[in-house]
C-alpha positions in Angstrom: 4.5 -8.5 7.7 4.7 -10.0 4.0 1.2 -11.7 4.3 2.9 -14.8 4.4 1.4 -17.6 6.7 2.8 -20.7 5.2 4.7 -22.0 8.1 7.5 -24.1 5.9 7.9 -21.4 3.3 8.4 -19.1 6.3 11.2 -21.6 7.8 13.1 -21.0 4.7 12.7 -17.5 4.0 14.1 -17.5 8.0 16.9 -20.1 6.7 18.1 -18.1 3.8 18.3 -15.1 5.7 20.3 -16.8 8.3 22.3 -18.4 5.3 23.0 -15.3 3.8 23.7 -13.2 6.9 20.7 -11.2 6.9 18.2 -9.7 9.8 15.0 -11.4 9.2 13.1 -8.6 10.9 14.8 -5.8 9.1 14.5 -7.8 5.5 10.7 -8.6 6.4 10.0 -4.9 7.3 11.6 -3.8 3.7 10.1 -6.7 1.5 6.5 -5.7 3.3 7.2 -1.8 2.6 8.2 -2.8 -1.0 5.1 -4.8 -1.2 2.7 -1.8 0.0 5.0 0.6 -2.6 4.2 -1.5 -5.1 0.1 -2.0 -4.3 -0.4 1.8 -4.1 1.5 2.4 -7.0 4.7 4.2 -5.8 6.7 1.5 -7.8 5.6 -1.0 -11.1 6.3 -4.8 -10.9 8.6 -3.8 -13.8 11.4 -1.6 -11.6 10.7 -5.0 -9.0 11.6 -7.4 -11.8 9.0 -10.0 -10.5 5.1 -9.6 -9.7 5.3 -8.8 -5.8 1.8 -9.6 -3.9 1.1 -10.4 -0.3 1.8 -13.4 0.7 3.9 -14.7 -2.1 6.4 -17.0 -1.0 8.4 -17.1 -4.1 9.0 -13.7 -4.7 9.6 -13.4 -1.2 12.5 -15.9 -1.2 13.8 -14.5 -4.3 13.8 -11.0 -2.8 15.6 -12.2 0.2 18.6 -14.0 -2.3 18.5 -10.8 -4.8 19.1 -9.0 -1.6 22.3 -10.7 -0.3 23.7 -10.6 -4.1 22.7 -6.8 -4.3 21.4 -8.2 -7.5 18.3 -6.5 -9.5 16.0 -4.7 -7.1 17.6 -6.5 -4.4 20.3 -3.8 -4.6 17.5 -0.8 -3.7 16.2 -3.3 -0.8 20.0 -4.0 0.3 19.6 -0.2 1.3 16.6 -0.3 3.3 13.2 0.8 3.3 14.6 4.5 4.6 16.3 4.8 1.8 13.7 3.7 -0.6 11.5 5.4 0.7 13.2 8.3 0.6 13.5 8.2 -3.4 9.9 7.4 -3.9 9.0 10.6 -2.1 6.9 11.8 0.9 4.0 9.8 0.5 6.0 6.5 0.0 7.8 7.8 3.3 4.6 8.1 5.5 4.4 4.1 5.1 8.0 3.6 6.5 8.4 1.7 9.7 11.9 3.4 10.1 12.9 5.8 12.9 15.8 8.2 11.7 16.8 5.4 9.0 16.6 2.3 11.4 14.0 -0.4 10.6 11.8 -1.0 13.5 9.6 -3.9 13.4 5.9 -3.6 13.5 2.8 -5.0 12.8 0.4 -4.4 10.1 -3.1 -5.6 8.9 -2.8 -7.4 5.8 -4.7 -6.9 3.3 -7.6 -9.2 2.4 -7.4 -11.0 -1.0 -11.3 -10.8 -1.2 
């Protein structure tokens, strides 16, 4: 859902999760909907702490590990993308893939870098 089709960078991002006792499809969902918050403007690279663009491996692993430590913005994602959502307002909400608070995993078209 991140954009990201690295294969190794998407074995760790899968590793670290399990490492760190996360749900890779739940954590995937949120860093995607941060991701989309971010490109239409609903939050700034500044309240992330790191650029955040599609496909970006780095930020995605460092998302995942801020996550774990509820450390930065990784304590907003810690919460979900419900929850986010829900303090960004009712546009930011329309792009949840949550059912009454509960990640759901989905697919999306991702963007094209062109």
């Amino acid at each position: 859902m991140c954009g990201n089709l690295d294969p190794a960078s998407l074995i760790k991002a899968e590793e670290l999760c399990d490492q760190l006792g996360l749900d890779t499809i739940s954590m995937g969902v949120t860093i995607a909907f941060a991701m989309e918050c971010v490109e239409r403007g609903f939050l700034t690279e500044n309240q992330v702490g790191m650029p955040l663009r599609w496909g970006d491996h780095r930020a995605i692993n460092r998302l995942i590990e801020m996550t774990a430590r509820r450390e930065g913005f990784g304590d907003v994602l810690a919460d979900g993308s419900a929850r986010m959502a829900a303090t960004l307002g009712p546009e930011a909400q329309k792009l949840t893939y949550a059912v009454k608070g509960w990640r759901s995993p989905a697919t999306r078209r991702v963007p094209s870098r062109g």
